[in-house]
Structure formats: structure tokens, C-alpha cells
N, C-alpha and C positions, 0 to 999 in steps of 0.2 A: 399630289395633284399638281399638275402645270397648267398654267394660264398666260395669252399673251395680253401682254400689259396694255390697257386701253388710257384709264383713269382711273384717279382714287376714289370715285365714286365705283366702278366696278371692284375695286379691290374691297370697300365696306362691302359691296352685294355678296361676295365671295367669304367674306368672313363669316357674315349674318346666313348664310349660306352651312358653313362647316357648322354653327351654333344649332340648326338646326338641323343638321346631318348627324351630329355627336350628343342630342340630346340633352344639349347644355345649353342654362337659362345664363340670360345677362347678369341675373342676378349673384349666381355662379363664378362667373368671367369677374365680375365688381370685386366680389370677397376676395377673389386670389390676387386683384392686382393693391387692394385697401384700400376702395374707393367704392362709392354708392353706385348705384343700380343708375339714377341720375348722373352720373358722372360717366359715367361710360356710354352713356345715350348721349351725351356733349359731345365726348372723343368722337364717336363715331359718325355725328354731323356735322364734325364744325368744316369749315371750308378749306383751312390749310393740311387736313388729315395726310398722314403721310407715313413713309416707311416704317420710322418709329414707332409711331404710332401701332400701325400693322402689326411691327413686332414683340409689340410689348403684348398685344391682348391675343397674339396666337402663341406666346411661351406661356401666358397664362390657361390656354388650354391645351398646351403638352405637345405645342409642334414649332419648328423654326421655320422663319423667313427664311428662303432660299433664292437667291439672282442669278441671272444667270442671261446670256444673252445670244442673238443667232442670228444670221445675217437674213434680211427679211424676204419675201417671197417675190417679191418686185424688183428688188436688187439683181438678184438669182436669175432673174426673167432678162434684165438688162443688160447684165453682163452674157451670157451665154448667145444672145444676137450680137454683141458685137463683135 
């Protein structure tokens, strides 16, 4: 799945998203990383949530973070008028 990056709060939505697409409980996701079902509900709210973050609880469900970047649709538009 590719997503362009808005915020870390769309990247939680995107997770909680795949949890719910792959039929896997939080509680699930807590045991593979050795932390509570509460603790994972922290990760996933607190304010500074971040790629780490991201990548630690999507190898807990058997997929990697992937980066990647492109030059944006506005740029594209800018440059080709001048």
C-alpha cells in the first residue's frame, strides 16, 4: 500500500486501518511487541508518534515501513510553465 504523507495522525489512521484490514486485535500487535494492549493505545496517541514508532508496530504485524519520495504535483505543474 502507498500513501502520500499528510501527518502522523493519518499514518495512526492507516495503521489502525491495516489492523483492521488483517484482522488483528491491539491486543495481538501488544504481545508481539511485549507490551500491554494499554500501552500500545499510548504509542498510538501520544503527540510526538513517529516513524519509529510506525515501524516498530507494522514489523509487529509482518510488514516494513517503506520511504520513499517524489516530486509533488505542484512542482511538476510549475516547472513545465516555465
Amino acid at each position: 500500500m502507498t500513501i502520500t504523507y499528510k501527518d502522523n495522525e493519518q499514518i495512526i489512521h492507516e495503521i489502525k486501518k491495516l489492523m483492521i484490514d488483517e484482522k488483528t486485535t491491539q491486543r495481538e500487535v501488544a504481545a508481539k511487541l511485549s507490551i500491554t494492549p494499554q500501552g500500545l493505545t499510548k504509542m498510538l496517541s501520544k503527540k510526538n508518534f513517529g516513524f519509529e514508532d510506525a515501524q516498530k508496530i507494522l514489523s509487529a504485524m509482518g510488514y516494513d515501513l517503506v520511504l520513499g519520495y517524489s516530486k509533488s504535483q505542484i512542482a511538476e505543474q510549475m516547472d513545465s510553465q516555465a
